[in-house]
C-alpha positions as CSV (number, residue, x, y, z in Angstrom):
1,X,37.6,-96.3,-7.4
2,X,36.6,-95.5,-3.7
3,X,39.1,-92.2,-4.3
4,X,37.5,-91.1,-7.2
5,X,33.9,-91.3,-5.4
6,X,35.4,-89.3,-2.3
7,X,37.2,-86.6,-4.6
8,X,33.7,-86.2,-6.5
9,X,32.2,-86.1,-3.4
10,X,34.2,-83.4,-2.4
11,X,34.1,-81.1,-5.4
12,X,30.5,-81.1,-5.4
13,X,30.4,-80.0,-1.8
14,X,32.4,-77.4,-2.2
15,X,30.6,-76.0,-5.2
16,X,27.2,-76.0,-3.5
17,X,29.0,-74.1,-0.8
18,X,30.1,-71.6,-3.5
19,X,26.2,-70.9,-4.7
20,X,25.1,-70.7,-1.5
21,X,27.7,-67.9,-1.1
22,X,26.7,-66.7,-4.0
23,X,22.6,-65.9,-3.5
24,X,23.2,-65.1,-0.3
25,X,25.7,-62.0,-1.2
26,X,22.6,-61.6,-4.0
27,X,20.3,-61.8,-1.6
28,X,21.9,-59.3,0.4
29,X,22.7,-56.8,-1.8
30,X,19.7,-56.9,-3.5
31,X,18.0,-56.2,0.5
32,X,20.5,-53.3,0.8
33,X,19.7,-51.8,-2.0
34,X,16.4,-51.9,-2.0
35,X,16.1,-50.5,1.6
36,X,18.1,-48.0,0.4
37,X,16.5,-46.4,-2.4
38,X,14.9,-43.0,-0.8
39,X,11.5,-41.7,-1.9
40,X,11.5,-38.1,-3.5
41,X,9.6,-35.7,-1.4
42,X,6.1,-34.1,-2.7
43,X,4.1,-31.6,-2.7
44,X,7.3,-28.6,-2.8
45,X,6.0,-25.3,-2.0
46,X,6.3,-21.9,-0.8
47,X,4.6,-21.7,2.2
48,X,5.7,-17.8,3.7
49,X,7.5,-15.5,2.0
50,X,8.9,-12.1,3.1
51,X,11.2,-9.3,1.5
52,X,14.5,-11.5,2.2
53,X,13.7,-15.1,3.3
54,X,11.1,-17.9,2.6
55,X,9.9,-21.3,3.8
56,X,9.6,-24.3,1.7
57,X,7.2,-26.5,2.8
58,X,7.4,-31.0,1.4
59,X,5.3,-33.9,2.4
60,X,7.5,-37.3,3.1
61,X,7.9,-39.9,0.5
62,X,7.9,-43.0,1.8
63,X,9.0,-43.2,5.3
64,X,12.4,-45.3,5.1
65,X,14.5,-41.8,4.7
66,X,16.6,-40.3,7.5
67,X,16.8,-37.1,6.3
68,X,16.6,-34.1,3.5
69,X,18.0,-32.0,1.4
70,X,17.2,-28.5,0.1
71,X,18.7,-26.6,-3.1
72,X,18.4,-23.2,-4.3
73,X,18.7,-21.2,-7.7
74,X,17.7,-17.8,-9.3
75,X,17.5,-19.2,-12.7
76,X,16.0,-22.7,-12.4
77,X,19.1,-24.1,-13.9
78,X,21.9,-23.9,-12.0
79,X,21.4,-24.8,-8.1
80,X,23.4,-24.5,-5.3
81,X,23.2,-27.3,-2.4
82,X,22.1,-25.2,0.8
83,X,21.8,-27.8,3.2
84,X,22.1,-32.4,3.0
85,X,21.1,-32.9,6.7
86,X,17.5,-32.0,7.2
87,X,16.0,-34.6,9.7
88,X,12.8,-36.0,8.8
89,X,10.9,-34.8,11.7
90,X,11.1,-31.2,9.6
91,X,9.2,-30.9,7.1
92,X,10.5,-27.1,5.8
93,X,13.7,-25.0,5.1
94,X,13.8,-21.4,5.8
95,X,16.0,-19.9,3.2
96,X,17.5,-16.7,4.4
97,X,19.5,-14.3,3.1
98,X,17.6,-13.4,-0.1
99,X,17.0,-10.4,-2.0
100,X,13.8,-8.1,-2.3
101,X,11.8,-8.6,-5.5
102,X,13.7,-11.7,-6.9
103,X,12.4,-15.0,-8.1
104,X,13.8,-17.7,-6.6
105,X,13.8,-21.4,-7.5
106,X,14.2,-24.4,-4.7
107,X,14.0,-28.3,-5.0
108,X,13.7,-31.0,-2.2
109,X,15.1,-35.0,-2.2
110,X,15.2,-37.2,0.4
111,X,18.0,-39.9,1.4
112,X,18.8,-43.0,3.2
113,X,20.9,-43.2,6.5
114,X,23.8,-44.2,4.8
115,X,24.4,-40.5,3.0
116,X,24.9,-42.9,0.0
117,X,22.0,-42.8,-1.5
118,X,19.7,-39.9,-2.3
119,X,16.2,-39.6,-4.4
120,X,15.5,-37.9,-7.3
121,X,14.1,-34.4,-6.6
122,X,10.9,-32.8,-5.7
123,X,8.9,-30.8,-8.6
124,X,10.8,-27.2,-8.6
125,X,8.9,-24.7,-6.3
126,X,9.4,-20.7,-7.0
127,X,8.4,-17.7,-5.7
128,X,9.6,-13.8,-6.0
129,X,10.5,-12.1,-2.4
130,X,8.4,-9.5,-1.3
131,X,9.2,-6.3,-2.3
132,X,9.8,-3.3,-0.1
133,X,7.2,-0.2,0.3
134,X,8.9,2.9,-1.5
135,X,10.7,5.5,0.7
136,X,12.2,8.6,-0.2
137,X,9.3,9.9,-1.6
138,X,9.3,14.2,-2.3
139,X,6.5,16.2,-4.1
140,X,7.5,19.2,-5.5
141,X,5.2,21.9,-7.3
142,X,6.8,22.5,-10.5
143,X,4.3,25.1,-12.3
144,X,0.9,26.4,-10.9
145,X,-1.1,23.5,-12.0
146,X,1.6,20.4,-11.9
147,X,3.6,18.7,-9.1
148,X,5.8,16.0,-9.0
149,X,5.7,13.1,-6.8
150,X,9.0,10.6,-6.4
151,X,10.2,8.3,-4.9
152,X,12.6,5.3,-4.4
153,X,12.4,1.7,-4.3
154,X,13.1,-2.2,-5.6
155,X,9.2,-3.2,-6.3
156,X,8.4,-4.7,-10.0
157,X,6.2,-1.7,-10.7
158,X,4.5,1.3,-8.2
159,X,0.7,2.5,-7.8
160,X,1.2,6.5,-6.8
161,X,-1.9,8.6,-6.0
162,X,-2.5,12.0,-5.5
163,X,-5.1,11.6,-2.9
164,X,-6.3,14.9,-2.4
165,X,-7.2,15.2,-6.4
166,X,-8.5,11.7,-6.7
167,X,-6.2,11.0,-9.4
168,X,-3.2,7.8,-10.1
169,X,-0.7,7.1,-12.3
170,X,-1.5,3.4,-12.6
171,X,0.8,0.6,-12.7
172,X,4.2,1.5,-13.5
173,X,7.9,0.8,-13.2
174,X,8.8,4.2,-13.4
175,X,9.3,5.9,-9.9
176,X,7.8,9.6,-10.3
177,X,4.2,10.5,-11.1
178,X,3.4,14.1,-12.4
179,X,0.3,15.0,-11.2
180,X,-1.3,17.7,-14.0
181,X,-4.7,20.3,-13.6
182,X,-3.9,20.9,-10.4
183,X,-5.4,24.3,-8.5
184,X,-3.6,27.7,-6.8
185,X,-3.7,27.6,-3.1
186,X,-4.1,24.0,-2.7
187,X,-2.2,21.6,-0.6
188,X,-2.4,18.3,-2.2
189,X,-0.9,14.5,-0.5
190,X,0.6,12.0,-2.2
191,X,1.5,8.3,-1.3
192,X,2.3,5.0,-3.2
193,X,2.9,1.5,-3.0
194,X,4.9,-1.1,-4.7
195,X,4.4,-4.5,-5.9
196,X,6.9,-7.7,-6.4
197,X,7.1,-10.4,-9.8
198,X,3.7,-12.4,-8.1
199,X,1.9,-9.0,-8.2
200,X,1.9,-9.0,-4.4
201,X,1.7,-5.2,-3.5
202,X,3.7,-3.6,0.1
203,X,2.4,-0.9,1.9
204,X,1.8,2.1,1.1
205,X,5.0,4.7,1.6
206,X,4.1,7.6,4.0
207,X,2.5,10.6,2.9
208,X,4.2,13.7,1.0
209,X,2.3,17.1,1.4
210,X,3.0,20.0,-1.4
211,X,0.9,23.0,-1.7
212,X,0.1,25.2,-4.8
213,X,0.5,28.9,-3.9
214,X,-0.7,31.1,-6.0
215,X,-3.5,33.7,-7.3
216,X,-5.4,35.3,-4.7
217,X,-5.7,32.2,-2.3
218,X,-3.1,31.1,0.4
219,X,-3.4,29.4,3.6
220,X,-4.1,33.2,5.4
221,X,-5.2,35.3,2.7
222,X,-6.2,38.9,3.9
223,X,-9.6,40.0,3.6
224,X,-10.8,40.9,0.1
225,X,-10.1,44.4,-0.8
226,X,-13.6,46.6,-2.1
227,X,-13.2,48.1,-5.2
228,X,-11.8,51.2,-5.9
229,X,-14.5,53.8,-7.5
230,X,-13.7,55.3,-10.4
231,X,-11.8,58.9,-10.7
232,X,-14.4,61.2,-12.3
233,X,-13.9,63.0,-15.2
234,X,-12.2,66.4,-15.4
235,X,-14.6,68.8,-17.4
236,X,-13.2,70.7,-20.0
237,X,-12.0,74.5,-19.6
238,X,-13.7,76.7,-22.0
239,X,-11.4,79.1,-23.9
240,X,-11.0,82.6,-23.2
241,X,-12.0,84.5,-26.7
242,X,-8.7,86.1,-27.9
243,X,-7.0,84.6,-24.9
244,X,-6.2,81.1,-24.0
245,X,-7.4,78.1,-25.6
246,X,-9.3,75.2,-24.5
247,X,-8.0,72.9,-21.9
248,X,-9.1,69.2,-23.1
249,X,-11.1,67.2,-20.6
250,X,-9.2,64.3,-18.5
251,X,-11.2,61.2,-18.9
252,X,-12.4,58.7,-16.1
253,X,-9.8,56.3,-14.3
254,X,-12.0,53.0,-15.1
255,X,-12.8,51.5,-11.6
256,X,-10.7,48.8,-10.0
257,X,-12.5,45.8,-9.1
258,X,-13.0,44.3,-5.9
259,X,-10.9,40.6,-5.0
260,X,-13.2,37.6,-5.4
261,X,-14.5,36.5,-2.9
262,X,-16.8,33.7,-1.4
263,X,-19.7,33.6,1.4
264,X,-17.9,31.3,3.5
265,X,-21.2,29.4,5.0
266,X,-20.2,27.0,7.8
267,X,-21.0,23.3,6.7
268,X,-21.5,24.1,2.7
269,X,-20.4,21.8,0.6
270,X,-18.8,22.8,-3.2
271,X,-16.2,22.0,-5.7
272,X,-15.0,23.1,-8.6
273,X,-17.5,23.3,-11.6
274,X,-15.1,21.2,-14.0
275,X,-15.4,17.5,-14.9
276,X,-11.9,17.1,-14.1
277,X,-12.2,18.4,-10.6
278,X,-14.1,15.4,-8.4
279,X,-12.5,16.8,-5.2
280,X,-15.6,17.7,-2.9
281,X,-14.7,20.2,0.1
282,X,-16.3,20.9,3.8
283,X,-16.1,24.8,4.2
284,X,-16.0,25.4,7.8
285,X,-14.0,28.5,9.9
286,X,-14.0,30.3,6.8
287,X,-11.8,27.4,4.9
288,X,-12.3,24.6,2.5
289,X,-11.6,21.0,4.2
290,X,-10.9,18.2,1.5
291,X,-13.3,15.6,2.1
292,X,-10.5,12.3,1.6
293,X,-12.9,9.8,1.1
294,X,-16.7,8.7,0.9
295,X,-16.6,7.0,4.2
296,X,-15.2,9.9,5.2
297,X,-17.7,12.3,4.0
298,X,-20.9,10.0,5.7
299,X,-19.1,11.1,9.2
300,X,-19.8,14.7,8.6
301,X,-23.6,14.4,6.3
302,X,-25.7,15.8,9.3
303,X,-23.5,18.7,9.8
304,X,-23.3,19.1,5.9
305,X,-27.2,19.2,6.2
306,X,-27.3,16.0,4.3
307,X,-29.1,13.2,6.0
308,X,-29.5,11.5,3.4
309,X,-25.6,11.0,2.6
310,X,-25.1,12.3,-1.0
311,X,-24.4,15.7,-2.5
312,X,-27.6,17.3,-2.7
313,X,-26.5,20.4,-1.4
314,X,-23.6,20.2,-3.1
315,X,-22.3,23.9,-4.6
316,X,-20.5,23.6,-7.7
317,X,-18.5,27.2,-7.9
318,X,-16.2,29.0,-10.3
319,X,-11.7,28.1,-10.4
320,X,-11.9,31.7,-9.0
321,X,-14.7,31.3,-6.5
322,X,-12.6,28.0,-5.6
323,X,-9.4,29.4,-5.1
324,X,-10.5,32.3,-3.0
325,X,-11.2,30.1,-0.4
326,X,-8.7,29.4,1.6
327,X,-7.3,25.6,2.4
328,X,-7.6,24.3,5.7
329,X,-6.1,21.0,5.0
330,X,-7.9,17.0,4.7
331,X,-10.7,16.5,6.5
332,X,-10.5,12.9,8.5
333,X,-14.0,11.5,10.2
334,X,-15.8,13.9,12.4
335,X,-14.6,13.2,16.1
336,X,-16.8,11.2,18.1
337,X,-17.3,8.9,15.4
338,X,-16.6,4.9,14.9
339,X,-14.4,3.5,12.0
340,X,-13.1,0.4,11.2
341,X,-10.3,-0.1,8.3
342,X,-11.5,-2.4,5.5
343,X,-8.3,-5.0,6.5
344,X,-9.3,-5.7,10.2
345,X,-12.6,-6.7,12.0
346,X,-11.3,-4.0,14.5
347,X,-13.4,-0.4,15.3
348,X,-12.5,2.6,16.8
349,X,-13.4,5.6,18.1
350,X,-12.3,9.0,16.5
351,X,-11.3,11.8,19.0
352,X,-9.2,15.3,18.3
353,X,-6.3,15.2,16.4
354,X,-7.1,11.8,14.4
355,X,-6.3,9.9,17.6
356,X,-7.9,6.6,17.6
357,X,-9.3,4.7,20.4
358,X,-9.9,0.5,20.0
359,X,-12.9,-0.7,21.1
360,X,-12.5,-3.5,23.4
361,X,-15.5,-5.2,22.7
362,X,-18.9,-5.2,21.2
363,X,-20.3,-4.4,24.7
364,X,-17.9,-1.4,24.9
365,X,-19.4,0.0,21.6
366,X,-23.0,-0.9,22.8
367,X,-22.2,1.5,26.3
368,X,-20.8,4.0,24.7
369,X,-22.1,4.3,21.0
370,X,-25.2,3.0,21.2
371,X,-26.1,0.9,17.8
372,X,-23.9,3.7,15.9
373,X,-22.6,2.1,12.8
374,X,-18.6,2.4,12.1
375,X,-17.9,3.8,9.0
376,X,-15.2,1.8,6.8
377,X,-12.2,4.0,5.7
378,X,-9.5,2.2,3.0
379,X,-6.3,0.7,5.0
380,X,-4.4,3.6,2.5
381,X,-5.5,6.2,4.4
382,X,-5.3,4.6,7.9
383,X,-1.3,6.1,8.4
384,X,-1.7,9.6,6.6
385,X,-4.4,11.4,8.4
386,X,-5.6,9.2,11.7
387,X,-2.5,9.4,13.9
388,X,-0.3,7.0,12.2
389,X,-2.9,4.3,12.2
390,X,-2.1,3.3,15.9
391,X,-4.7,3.2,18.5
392,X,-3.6,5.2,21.8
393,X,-5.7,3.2,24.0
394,X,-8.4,0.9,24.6
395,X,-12.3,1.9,25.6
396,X,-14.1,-0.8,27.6
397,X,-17.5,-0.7,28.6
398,X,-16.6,1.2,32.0
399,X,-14.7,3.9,30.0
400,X,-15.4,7.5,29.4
401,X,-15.8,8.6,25.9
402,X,-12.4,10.2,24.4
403,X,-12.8,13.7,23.6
């Protein structure tokens, strides 16, 4: 009886033993595996993007992770693991490497110390590369009134101008513009710029010069030549009764007309008398100066006898009258005067030769300038006509003014 008792005695012990055994390998596991189950990352996005890299940018999940991983994919299906070891004190990935004009897809999860056990992912963050500003570009005249711009590039679609004639082919994928009603003896510029998938437009390329020769124009045409007067009549010769007849008269040689020309007034202002033809020109030295912009133009008013900075004194004149004149090239802002581009708090001071000068400071401007207000040109036409667009030297208060 006393045996039974003890063996009882024992087989309960040992099964209590068991079920401790038990919930405390439940108890465990369940412990483990809760402080192992990562937090996915949020807030996934593209914080800096350039033609071939970017930066993706996550906030931390929870705070029990060790580290991160990054993947990467063109088609938001298939990724490719770019890198499982991402410490937790870094919060970004800079994905190199890429290509220009190309949407990319990336993804972010998170995981425990144990490389075991990894979160679900972030929400998908995309993003097209920037694209690169065209090069290559060429105009060439292909008739008396039509040039052709190109150019190369990997942009989405390109924004060409033909700055001198005011005129754009829009936004398109193609990569030449044909620029049409253009004038004899004119030397127009051309630029364009590109933009990537997230409309996100580069630079402007650098600027392509053709000229339009033709007519009586040119850069040096010679002075116009008077008219030639007309060759008088020969009178007839009476005939000779019973001897020789009548000689017939010789009729006038019609006069030839003088070239066109134009009074070439220092500081008028004309263009062509055709809706199609906004270009606006300075005449000075006995040439025709293209005004490139209206900031431009308010440089020059007081000399152009125009205070009051419109065209009031504006000449319109005749294709002929127009192309008589010959081109002296684009007119940039008068030197001596301030400008500022329409990207940058930054002014300068004009001198010869489109050279720019930075003003240090506002007391710089004050000494020198006075209260004189900058005039604000379009960043397009900051490399083409003003030295490049870089400024060959500072002006502080103490400085002379640039020539």
């Amino acid at each position: 009886m006393e045996g039974n008792k003890f063996g009882r005695f024992l087989f309960l012990a040992k099964t209590s033993v068991l079920m401790v055994a038990v919930i405390f390998a439940v108890v465990i596991s369940a412990s483990v595996a809760l402080a192992a189950a990562p937090v996915a990352p949020t807030g996934a996005y593209v914080s800096t993007t350039s033609t071939n890299s970017m930066v993706v940018t996550w906030v931390w999940g929870s705070g029990t992770e060790t580290y991160f991983t990054v993947d990467q994919s063109t088609d938001g299906l298939t990724y490719t693991h770019v890198s499982s070891s991402i410490a937790t004190t870094t919060l970004s990935y800079t994905f190199a490497g890429l290509s220009p004009d190309t949407l990319y897809y990336f993804r972010v999860a998170s995981a425990s110390s144990t490389h075991t056990a990894t979160s679900s992912y972030s929400t998908t963050s995309a993003a097209y590369t920037l694209a690169t500003a065209p090069t290559s570009s060429n105009a060439v005249v292909q008739s008396p009134s039509v040039i052709n711009f190109t150019w190369t590039g990997d942009a989405t679609a390109y924004y060409a101008e033909n700055i001198t004639a005011g005129t754009n082919s829009g936004w398109v994928t193609d990569t030449n513009f044909s620029s049409t009603g253009l004038s004899c003896n004119t030397t127009y510029t051309f630029y364009v710029k590109g933009r990537n998938g997230d409309l996100v437009a580069t630079a402007y390329s650098d600027t392509q010069l053709a000229t339009i020769s033709c007519g009586s124009g040119g850069e040096d045409p010679s002075p116009a030549t008077p008219a030639t007067p007309a060759v008088p009549a020969t009178p007839a010769t009476p005939a000779v009764p019973g001897e020789t007849p009548a000689i017939p008269a010789v009729p006038a040689t019609p006069a030839i007309p003088a070239s066109i020309t134009v009074s070439n007034v220092p500081g008028s202002i004309i263009k062509v008398n055709a809706s199609d033809r906004p270009a606006v020109y300075y005449v000075i030295d006995g040439k025709k100066y293209l005004f490139v912009n209206r900031a431009t133009y308010t440089t020059w008013s007081s000399d152009a006898g125009d205070s009051a900075n419109n065209f009031s004194t504006l000449t319109m004149v005749s294709q002929a009258e127009f192309d008589a004149i010959p081109t002296g090239g684009n007119l940039i802002a008068k030197p001596g005067s301030l400008i500022k581009f329409d990207n940058s708090p930054i002014i300068y001071a004009v001198a010869t030769g489109g050279k720019l000068y930075q003003l240090a400071d506002s007391a710089a401007q004050t000494a020198l300038y006075g209260t004189a207000v900058p005039a604000v040109i379009q960043t397009g036409f900051r490399d083409g006509y003003y030295d490049h667009g870089n400024a060959v030297g500072t002006l502080t208060a103490s400085s002379q003014k640039p020539e």
